[in-house]
C-alpha positions in Angstrom: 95.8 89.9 99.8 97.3 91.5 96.5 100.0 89.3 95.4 102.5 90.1 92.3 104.5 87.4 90.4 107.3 88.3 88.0 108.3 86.3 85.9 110.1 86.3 82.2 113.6 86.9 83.3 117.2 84.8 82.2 120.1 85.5 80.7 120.6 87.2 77.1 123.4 88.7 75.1 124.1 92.4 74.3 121.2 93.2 71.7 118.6 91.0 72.7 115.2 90.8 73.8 113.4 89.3 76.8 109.5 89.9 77.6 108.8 89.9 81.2 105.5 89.3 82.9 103.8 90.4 86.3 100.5 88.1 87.2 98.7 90.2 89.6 95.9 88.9 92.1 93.6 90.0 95.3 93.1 93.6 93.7 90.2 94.8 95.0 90.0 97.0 91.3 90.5 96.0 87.9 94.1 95.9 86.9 93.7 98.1 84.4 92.7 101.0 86.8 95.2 101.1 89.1 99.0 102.6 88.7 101.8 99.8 88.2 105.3 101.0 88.2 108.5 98.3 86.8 111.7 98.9 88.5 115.2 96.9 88.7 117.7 97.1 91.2 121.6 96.1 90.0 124.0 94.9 92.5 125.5 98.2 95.0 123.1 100.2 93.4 119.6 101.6 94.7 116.2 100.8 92.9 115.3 103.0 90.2 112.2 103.0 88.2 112.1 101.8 84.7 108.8 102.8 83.2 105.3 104.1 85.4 101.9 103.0 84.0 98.5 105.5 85.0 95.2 104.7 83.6 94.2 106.5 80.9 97.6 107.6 80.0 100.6 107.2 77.8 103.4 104.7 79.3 106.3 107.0 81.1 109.9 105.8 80.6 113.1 106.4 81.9 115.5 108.1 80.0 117.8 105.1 79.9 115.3 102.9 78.6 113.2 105.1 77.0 112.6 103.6 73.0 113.9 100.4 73.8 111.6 98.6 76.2 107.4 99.3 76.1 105.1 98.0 79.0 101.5 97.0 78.2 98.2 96.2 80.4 96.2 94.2 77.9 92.4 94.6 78.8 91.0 91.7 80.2 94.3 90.5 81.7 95.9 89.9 85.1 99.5 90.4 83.8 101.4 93.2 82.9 104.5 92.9 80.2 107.6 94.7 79.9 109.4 93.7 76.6 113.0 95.1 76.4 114.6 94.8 73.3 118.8 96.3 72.5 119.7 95.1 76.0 122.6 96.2 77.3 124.5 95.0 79.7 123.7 97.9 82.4 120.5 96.6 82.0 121.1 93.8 84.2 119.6 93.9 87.5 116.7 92.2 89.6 113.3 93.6 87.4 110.2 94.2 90.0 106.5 95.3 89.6 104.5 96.9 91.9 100.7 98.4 92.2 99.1 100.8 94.1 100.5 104.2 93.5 100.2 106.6 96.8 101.1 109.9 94.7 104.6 111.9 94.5 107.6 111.2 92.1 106.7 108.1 89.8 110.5 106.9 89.8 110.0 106.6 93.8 109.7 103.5 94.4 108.6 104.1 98.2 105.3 105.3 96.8 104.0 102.1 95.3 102.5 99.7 98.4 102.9 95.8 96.9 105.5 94.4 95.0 106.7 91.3 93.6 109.4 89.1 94.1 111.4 90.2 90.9 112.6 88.4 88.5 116.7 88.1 87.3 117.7 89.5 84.0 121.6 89.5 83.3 123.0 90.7 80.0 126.2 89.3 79.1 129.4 91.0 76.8 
């Protein structure tokens, strides 16, 4: 049974920093060679990715985060960061992970098979 954990999340104000984690298990791969995708999800508003991780390639943003917040897989780890720094308060929203990419548009989050529980991050004015 893969299993995701977020965790990491709390509240900040505008211009800070928080460094969120995702402890994955029951891969049957090493972490590090499957696709992992972060997304949040705001309140009225649909899930949209936040940054999509491939093996063997460059970290792929979205445009709204994009120079603000980086995602690592360290080798030899279980657990995937996102560090966002300059948060804004659009940023808030409910932060998931998820593995297993089936192929398509990274940013659809339909595509990736487990997720996580999330994890709340609210940035206050």
């Amino acid at each position: 049974q893969v299993q995701l954990v977020e965790s990491g999340g709390g509240s900040v104000q505008v211009g800070g920093s928080l460094r969120l984690s995702c402890a994955v298990s029951g891969l049957s791969a090493q972490l590090k060679s499957v696709s992992v995708g972060w997304f949040r999800q705001a309140p009225g508003k649909e899930r949209e990715g936040v940054v999509f991780l491939e093996p063997g390639s460059p970290p792929i943003y979205a445009d709204s985060v994009n120079g603000r917040f980086r995602c690592s897989r360290p080798d030899a780890k279980n657990t995937v960061y996102l560090e966002m720094n300059s948060l804004k308060p659009e940023d808030t929203a409910v932060y998931y992970c998820a593995v297993y990419f089936d192929g398509g548009m990274w940013y659809d989050w339909t595509r990736f098979r487990y997720w996580g529980q999330g994890t709340q991050v609210t940035v206050s004015s």
